[in-house]
C-alpha positions as CSV (number, residue, x, y, z in Angstrom):
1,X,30.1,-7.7,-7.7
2,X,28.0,-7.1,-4.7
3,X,29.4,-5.9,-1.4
4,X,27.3,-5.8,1.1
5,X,25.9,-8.4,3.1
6,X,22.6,-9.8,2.6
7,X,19.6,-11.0,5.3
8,X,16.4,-12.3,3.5
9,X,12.9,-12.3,5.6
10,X,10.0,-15.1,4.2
11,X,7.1,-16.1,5.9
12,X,4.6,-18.6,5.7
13,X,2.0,-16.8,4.1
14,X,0.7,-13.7,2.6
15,X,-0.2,-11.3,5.8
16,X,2.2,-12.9,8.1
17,X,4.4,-9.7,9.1
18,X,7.5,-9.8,6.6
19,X,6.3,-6.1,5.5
20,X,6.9,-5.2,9.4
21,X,9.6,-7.2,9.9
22,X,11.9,-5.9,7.3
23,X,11.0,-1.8,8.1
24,X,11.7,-3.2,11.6
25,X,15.4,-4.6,10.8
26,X,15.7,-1.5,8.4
27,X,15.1,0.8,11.2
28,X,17.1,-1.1,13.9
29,X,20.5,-1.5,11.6
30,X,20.1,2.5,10.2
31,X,19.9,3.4,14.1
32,X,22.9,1.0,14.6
33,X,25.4,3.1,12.0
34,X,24.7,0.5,9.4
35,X,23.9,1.4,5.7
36,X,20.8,-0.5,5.0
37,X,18.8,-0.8,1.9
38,X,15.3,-2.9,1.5
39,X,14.7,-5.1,-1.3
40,X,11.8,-6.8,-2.8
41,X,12.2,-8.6,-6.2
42,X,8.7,-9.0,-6.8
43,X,5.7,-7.3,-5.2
44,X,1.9,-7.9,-5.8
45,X,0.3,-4.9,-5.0
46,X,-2.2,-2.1,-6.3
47,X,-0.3,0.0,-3.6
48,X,2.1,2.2,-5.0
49,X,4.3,5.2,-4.9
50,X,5.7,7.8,-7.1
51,X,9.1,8.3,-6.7
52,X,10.5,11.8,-6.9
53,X,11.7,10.9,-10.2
54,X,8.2,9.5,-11.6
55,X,8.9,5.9,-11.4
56,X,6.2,3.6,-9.8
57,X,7.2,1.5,-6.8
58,X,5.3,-0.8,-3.9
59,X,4.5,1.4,-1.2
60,X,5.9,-1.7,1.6
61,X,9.6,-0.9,0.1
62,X,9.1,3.1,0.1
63,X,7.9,2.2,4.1
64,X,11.2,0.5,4.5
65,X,13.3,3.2,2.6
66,X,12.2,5.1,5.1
67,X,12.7,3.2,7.9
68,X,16.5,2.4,6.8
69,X,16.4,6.9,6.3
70,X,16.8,6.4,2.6
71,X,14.7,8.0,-0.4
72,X,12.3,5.2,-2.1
73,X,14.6,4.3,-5.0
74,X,12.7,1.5,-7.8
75,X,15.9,-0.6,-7.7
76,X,14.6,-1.5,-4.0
77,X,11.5,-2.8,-5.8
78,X,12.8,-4.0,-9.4
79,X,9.0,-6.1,-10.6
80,X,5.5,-4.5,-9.8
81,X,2.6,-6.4,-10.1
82,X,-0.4,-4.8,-10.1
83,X,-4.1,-7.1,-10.7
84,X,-6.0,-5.4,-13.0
85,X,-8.4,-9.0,-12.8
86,X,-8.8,-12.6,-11.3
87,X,-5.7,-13.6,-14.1
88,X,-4.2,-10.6,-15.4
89,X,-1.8,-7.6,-13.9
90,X,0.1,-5.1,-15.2
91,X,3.5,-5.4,-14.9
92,X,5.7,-2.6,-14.0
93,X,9.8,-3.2,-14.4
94,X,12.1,-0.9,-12.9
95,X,9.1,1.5,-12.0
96,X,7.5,2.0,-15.9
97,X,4.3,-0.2,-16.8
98,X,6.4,-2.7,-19.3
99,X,3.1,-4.8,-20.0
100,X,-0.3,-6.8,-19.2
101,X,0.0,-10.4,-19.2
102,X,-1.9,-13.3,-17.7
103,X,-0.6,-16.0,-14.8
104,X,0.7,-18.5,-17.7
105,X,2.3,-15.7,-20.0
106,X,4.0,-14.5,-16.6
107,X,5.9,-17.9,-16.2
108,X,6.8,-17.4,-19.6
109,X,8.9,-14.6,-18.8
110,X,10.8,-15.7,-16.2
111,X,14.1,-15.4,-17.3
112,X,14.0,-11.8,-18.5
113,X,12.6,-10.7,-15.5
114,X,15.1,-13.2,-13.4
115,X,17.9,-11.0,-15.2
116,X,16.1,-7.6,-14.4
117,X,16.1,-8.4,-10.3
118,X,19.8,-9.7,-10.7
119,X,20.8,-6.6,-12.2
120,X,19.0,-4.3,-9.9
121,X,19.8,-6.1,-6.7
122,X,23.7,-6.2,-8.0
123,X,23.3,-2.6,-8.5
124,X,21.7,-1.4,-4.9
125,X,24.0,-3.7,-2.6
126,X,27.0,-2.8,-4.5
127,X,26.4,1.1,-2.8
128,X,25.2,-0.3,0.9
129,X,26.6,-2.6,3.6
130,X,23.5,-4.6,4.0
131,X,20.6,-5.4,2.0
132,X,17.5,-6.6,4.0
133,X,15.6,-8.7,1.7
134,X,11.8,-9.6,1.6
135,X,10.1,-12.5,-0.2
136,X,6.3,-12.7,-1.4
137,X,3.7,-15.5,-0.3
138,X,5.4,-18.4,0.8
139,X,8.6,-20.4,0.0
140,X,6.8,-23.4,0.2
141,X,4.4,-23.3,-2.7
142,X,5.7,-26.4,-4.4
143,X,4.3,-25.8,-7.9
144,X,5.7,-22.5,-8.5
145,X,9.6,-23.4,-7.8
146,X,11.2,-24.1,-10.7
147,X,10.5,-20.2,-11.5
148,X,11.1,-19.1,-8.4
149,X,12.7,-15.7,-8.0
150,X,11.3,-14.3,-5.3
151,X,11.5,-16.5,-2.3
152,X,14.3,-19.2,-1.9
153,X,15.2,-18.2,-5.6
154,X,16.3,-14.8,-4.6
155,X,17.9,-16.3,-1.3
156,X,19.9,-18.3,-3.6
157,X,20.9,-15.6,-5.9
158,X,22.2,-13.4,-2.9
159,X,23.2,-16.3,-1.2
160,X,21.4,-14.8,2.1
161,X,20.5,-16.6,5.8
162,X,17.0,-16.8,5.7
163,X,14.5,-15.8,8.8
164,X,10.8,-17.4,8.3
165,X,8.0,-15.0,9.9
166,X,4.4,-16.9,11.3
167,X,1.7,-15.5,12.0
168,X,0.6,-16.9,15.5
169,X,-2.8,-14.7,15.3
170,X,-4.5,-16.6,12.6
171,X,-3.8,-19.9,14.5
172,X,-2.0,-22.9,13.1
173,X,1.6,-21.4,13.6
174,X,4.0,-24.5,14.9
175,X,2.1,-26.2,11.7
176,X,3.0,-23.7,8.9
177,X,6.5,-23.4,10.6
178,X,7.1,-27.2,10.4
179,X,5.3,-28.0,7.1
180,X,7.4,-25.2,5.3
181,X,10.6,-26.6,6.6
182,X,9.2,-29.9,5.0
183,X,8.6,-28.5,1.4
184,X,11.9,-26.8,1.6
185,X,14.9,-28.6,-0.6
186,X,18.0,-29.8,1.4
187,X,19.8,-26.7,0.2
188,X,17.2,-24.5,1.2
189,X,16.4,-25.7,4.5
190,X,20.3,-25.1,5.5
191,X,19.6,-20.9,4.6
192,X,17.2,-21.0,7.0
193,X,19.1,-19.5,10.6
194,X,15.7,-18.7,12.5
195,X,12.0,-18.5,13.3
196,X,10.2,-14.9,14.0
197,X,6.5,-15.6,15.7
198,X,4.2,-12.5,14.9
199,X,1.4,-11.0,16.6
200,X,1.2,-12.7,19.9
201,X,-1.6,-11.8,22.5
202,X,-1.1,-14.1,25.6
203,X,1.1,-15.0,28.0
204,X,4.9,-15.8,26.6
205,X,5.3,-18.3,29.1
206,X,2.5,-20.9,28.0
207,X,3.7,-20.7,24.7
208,X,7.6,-21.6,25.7
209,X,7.0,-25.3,25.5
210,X,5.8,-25.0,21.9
211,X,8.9,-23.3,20.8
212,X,10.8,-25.8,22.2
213,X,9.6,-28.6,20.7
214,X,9.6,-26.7,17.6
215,X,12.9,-26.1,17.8
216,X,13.4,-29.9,18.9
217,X,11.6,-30.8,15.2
218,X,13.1,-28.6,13.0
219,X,16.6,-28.1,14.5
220,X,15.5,-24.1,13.8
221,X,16.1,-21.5,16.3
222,X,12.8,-19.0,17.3
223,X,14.9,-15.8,17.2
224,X,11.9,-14.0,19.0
225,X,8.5,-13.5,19.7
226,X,6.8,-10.5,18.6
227,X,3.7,-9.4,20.0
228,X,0.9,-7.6,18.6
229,X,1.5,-3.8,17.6
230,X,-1.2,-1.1,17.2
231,X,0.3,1.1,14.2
232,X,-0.3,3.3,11.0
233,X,2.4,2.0,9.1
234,X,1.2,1.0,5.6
235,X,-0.4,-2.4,4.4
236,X,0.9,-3.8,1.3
237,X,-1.9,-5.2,0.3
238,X,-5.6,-6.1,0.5
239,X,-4.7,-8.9,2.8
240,X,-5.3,-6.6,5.4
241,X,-7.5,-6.0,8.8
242,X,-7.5,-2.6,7.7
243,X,-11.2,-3.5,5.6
244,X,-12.7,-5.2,9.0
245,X,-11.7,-2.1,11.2
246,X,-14.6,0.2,10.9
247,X,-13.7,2.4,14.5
248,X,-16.0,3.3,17.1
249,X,-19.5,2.2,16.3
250,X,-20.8,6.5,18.9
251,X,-18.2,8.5,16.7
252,X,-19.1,12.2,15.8
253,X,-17.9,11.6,12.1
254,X,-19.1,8.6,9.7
255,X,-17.1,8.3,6.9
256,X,-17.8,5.5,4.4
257,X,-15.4,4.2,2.0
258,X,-16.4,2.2,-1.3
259,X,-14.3,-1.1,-1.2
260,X,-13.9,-1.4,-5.5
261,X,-12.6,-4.6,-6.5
262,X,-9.5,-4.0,-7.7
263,X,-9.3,-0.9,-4.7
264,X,-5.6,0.7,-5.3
265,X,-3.4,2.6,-2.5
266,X,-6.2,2.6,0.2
267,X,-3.5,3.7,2.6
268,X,-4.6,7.2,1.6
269,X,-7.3,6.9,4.0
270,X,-5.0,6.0,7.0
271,X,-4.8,9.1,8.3
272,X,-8.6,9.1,8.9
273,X,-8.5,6.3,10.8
274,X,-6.3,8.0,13.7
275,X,-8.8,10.9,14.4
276,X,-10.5,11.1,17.5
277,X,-14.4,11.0,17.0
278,X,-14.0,10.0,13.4
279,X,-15.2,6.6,12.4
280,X,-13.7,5.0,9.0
281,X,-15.7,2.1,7.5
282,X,-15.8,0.0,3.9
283,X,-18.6,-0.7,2.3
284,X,-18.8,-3.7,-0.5
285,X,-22.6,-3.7,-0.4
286,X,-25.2,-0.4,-1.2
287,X,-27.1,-1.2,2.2
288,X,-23.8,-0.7,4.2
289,X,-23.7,3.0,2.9
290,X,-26.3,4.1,5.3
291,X,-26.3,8.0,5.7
292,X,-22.5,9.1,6.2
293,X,-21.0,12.4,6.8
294,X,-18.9,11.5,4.0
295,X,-19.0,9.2,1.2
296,X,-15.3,8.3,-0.7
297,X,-14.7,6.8,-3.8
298,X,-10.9,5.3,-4.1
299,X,-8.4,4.7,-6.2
300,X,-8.8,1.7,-8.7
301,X,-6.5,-0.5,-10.9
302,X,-9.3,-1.0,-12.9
303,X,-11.5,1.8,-13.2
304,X,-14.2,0.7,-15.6
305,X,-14.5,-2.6,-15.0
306,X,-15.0,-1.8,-10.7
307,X,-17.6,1.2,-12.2
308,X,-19.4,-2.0,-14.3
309,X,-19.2,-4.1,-10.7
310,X,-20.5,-1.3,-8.5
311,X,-23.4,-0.9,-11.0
312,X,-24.3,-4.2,-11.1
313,X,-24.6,-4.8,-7.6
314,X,-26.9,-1.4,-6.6
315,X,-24.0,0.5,-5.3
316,X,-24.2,3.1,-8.1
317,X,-27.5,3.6,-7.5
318,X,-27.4,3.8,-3.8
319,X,-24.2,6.6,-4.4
320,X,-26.1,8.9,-6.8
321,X,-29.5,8.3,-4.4
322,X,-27.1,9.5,-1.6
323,X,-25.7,12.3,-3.6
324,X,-28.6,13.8,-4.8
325,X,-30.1,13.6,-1.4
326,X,-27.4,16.3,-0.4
327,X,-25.1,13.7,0.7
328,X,-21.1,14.7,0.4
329,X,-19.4,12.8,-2.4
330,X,-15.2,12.6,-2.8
331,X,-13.9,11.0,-5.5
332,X,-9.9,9.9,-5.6
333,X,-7.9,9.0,-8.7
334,X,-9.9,6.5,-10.1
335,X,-13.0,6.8,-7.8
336,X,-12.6,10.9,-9.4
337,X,-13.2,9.8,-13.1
338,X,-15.9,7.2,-12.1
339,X,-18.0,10.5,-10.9
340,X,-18.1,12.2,-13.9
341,X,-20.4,12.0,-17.0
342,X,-18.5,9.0,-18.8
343,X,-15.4,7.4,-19.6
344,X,-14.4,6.7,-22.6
345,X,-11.7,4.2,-23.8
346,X,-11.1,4.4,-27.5
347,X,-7.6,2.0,-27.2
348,X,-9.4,-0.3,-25.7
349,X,-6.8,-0.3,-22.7
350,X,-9.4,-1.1,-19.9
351,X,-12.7,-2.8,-21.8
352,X,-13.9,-3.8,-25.0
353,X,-17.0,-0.7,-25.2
354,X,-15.5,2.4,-26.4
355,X,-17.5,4.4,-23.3
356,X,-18.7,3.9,-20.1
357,X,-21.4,5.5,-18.4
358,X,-20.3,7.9,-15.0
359,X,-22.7,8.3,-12.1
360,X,-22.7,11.8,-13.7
361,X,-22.5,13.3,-10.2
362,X,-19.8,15.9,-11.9
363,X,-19.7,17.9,-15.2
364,X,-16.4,16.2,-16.4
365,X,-15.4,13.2,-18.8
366,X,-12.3,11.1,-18.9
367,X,-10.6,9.9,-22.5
368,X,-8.5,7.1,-22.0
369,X,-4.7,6.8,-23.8
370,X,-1.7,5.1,-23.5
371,X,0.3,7.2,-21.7
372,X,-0.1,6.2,-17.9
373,X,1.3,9.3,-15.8
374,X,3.1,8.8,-12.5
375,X,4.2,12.0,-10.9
376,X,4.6,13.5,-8.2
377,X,2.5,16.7,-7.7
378,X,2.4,19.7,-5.2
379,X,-1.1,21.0,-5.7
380,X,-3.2,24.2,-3.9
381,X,-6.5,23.8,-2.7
382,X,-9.0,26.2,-3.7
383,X,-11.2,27.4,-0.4
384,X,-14.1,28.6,-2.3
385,X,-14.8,25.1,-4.2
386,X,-16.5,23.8,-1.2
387,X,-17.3,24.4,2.3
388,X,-15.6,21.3,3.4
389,X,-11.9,22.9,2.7
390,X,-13.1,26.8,2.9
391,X,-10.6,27.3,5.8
392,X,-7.8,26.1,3.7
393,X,-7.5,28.0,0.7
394,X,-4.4,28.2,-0.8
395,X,-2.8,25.3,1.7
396,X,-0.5,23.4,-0.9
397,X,-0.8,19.2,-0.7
398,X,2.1,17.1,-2.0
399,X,1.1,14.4,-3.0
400,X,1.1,11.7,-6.7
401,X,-0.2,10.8,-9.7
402,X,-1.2,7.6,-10.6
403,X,-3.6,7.0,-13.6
404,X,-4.6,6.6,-17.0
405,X,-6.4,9.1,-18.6
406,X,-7.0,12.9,-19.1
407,X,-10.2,14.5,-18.1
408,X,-11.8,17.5,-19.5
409,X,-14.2,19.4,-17.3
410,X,-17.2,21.1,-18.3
411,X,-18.7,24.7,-16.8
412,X,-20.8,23.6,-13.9
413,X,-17.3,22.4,-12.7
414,X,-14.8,24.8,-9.6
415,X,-11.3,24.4,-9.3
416,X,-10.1,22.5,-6.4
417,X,-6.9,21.3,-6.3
418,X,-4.3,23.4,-9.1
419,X,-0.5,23.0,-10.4
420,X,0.7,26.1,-10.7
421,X,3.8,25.7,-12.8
422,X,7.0,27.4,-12.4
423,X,5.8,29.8,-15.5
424,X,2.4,30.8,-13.7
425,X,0.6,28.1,-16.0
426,X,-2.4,26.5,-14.0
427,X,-3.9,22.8,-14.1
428,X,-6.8,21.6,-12.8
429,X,-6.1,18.2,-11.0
430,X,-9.7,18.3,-8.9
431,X,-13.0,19.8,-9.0
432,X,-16.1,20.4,-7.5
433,X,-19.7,20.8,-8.4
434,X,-21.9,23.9,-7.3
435,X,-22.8,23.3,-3.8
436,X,-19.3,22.0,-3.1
437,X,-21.0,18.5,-1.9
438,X,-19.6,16.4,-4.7
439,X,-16.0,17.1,-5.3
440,X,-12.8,14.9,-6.3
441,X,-8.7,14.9,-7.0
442,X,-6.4,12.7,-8.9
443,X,-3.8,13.6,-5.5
444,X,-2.8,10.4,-3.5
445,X,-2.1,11.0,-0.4
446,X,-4.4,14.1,0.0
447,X,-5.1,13.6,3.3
448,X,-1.0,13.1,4.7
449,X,-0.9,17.1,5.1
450,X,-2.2,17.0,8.7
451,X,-3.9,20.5,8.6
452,X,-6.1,19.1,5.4
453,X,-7.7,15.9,7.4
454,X,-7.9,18.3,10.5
455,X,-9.7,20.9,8.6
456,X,-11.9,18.5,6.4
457,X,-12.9,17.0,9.9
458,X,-13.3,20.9,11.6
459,X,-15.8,21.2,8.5
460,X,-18.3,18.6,9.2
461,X,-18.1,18.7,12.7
462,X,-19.0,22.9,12.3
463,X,-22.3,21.8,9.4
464,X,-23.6,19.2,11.8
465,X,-23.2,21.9,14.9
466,X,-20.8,20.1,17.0
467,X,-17.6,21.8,18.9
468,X,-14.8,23.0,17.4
469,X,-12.5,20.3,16.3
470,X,-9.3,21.2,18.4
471,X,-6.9,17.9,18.5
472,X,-3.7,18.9,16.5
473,X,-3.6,16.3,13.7
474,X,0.2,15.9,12.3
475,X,1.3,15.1,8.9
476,X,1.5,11.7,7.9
477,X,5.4,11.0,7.4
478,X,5.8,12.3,11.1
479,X,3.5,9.7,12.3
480,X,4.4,7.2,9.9
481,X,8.3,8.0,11.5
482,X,7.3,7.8,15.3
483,X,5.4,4.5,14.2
484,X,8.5,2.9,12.8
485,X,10.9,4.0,16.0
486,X,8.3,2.3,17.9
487,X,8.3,-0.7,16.2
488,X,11.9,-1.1,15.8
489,X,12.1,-0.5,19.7
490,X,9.7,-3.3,20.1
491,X,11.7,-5.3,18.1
492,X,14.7,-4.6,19.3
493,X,13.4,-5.7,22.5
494,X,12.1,-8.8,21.6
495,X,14.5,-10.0,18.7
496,X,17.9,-11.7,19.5
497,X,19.2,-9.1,17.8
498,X,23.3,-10.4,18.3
499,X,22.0,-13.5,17.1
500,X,21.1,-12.3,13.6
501,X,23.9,-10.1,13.4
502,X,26.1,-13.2,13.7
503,X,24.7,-15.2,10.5
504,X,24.1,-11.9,8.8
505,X,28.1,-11.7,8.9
506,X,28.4,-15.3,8.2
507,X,27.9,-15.9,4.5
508,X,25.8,-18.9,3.0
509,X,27.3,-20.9,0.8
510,X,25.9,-21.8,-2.5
């Protein structure tokens, strides 16, 4: 049975902070002595991780394994869901892609999923003292319920207090707060032990009388206020500001990044946005590309049908024109394979055409099967491929693996990023065209090594003639740890942290 002692974090809607919250309470009880462990029973996400045994987890819980100083483990993160269109998603149990399915198949297969998050959870708390859990959406969508395993479901079946997180930022807070509590069943209302407010700008004391009164309505306690934080911590999904931030409109460095449709781990691009001079922006339309220093193609969930979209609405065409104008084309994952000649899909995994048509930007072609590899990959980086990494040849990258597909590439193509196996064997996991302008990997999280983004940003900054790049950049998980202290100190500050100790330590009863 399991030991340790559960504390569940919901909000009112998608975006509201529970991501934060949660690495916030990981962080704070690891730094108190505690053994913490996150859990999410179901994530909807296209941003995932490779653990260091190949499974496939959401990259918010692998953000709060860290946080709580843990490896990510896929027990923290049991059911994946990752969109693959407007109805269907892959679905990924216990870290391995189990099936595709559509909204109404999903609530078919409740109960065998119900039984997978029991088992897990079960499994993880019975090793840890505390389990800080995080639910999806919003407990109070009425019409999903009776299926329920991921909000006041999962509460249930850990028999966990319950903290609600609004967002004050988008407006409407004391609302959302009060209507949940309203939707919420007798039983359910009685798990709830507190109110978080989120991303406040103002002045605390003109928004006292409002938590007051909403205290006076729902006979809930707000257990803190916590303001808006600046940070590179990881979004979980496309319900992000991350897409609206484009960075200082005089940089030195324009770098434009292709928003796909069904876009997947565009956190590998964080570590762009923190460099001084260096401007990050997403284009969703081809007159937004402009003339950038450098053009990126992401990751995808659904590679030819987001290569069908971009076609359709002139961004293709506005890539190649930018391409073959001399412009500097990287392809990741996903955004790698739609460079090459074609892609073809004889399983039919992805479309109903047996090939698709690259923007042939790159002597290569990807064949579709069903094996989906998830690994995770220490590469080298060839110098000589292209000028924009010529000062780092040799420099290894760890990084993963996500995709479908093999891809075969023809002689106009360079090495650029190799496996070297532990018997000498070599594999080609990136390449590069002639003039080392158009160039791609299948490596997320290329750019965490901080001597990689430094030295891609030395490289353009040298070809358009401006100083020497000089600012140190550090590797991502440094950043991404100094980030989380930061937060937790924040929240520490601001939480009433004794307060949610005591109900932690006071059991619910079912």
């Amino acid at each position: 049975m399991p030991v340790a002692m559960p504390i569940m974090v919901q909000g009112t809607a998608s975006s509201s902070g529970k991501s934060l919250i949660v690495a916030a309470l990981c962080r704070i009880f690891h730094q108190d002595g505690v053994r913490v462990a996150p859990f999410k029973a179901q994530n909807m996400s296209n941003n995932s991780f490779v653990t260091n045994n190949g499974l496939e987890m959401g990259r918010a819980q692998v953000v709060q394994a860290y946080a709580a100083g843990l490896e990510p483990d896929v027990r923290m993160n049991p059911v994946l869901l990752k969109p693959s269109s407007d109805t269907g998603a892959q679905v990924v149990l216990k870290g391995k892609p189990a099936f595709t399915m559509n909204a109404k198949q999903w609530h078919e297969t409740r109960e065998q999923l119900r039984s997978t998050v029991r088992q897990c959870y079960e499994s993880l708390a019975s090793e840890y003292e505390m389990i800080v859990i995080e639910g999806a959406g919003s407990p109070a969508e009425i019409n999903l319920k009776k299926n329920d395993i991921v909000n006041m479901g999962m509460a249930k079946m850990a028999d966990a207090p319950v903290i609600i997180v609004g967002d004050i930022d988008r407006g409407g807070v004391f609302a959302s707060l009060v209507g949940t509590m309203q939707l919420l069943d007798p039983d359910e209302h009685a798990r709830v032990k507190g109110f978080i407010i989120n991303k406040f700008r103002g002045d605390l004391g003109l928004l006292k009388p409002g938590l007051d009164e909403l205290e006076n309505i729902t006979g809930v306690p707000v257990l803190g206020v916590v303001p808006w934080i600046e940070h590179t911590i990881d979004d979980e999904d496309g319900v992000t500001e991350r897409f609206a931030n484009s960075g200082p409109s005089m940089s030195d460095i324009d770098i434009c990044i292709i928003r796909l449709p069904h876009i997947s781990n565009f956190t590998d691009f964080i570590p762009l946005e923190g460099i001084p001079g260096v401007r990050v922006r997403w284009c969703d339309a081809p007159e937004m590309i402009g003339s950038p220093d450098l053009l990126i193609v992401p990751g995808t969930k659904a590679t030819v049908a987001d290569l069908q979209a971009i076609r359709k609405v002139g961004i293709a065409e506005a890539i190649i024109r930018y391409a073959n104008s001399g412009g500097v084309v990287m392809g990741i994952c996903g955004g790698f394979q739609m460079l090459g000649r074609a892609i073809h899909d004889p399983l039919h995994i992805e479309s109903v055409l047996d090939s698709e048509d690259g923007l042939e930007l790159l002597d290569m072609e990807t064949i579709f099967d069903s094996e989906k590899k998830t690994t995770q990959t220490t590469a080298a980086i060839n110098g000589s491929s292209s000028w924009l990494f010529a000062g780092l040849d040799n420099t290894t990258v760890n990084g993963y693996e996500i995709h479908m597909g093999k891809s075969s590439y023809g002689a106009l193509c360079r090495p650029f990023t190799t496996i070297v196996s532990d018997t000498g064997a070599k594999s080609i996991v990136g390449v590069s065209n002639a003039t080392g302008c158009i160039l791609g990997t299948y490596l997320h999280g290329f750019f965490d090594t901080g001597v990689v983004a430094s030295g891609l940003i030395a490289a353009i900054r040298a070809r358009k003639g401006l100083p020497p790049f000089d600012v140190a950049i550090g590797d991502r998980q440094s950043i991404l740890n100094g980030d989380l202290n930061r937060l937790a100190a924040v929240c520490r500050s601001r939480l009433d942290m004794k307060r949610i100790y005591e109900f932690i330590r006071k059991p619910v009863l079912k």
